[in-house]
Phi, psi and omega in degrees: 000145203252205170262028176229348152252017124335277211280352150311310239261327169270351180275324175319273189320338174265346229024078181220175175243188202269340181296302184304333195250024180233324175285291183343331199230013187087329181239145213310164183255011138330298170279353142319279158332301235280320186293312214277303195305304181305330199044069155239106183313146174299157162291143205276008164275355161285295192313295168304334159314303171351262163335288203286346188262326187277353190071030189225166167280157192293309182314317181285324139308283152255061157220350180101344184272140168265120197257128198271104168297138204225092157312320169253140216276323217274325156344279186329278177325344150287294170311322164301303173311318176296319173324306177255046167239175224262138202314287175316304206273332167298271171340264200333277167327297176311324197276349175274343188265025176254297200293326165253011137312305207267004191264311206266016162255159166300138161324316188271015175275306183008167170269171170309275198310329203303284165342304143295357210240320156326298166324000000 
């Protein structure tokens, strides 16, 4: 999906139409049209007016990926650190955060395999 079935697939989804995202954001639905038919992208001060009247970030527009804003500080500081660890120190982490997954369950909540391997 490129960045105009991006900004279809939310305007869907909010149910509003391109006369709303062309008032919303200032800019004519002339040029609006005019982009969407052509498949052309905006300039990116346009694109953010965009992004900000659809509530989404420009990086989702255009690439499709979504990014989660994160409030609580000590949260952030967690995602950074994962951010820089190293392939071996991610694995490792996952596997503590399995193991006290798995401390605080009953044996039949376990997965099948866990479980059998248990046995």
């Amino acid at each position: 999906m490129d960045f105009w079935g991006r900004v279809k697939y939310v305007l869907d989804r909010k149910n509003a139409t391109r006369p709303w995202l062309a008032q919303a954001t200032g800019i004519s639905l002339h040029t609006l049209n005019g982009w969407v038919n052509k498949q052309r992208d905006p300039r990116i001060d346009e694109a953010e007016k965009i992004a900000r009247a659809l509530e989404v970030s420009i990086d989702y527009l255009v690439t499709g990926r979504v990014i989660d804003t994160i409030d609580d500080p000590d949260i952030e500081d967690m995602c950074n650190m994962l951010r820089n660890m190293t392939r071996d120190e991610l694995m490792m982490a996952k596997g503590m955060l399995f193991s006290m997954q798995y401390s605080e369950m009953k044996p039949k909540q376990w997965p099948r395999e866990r479980a059998e391997g248990s046995a």
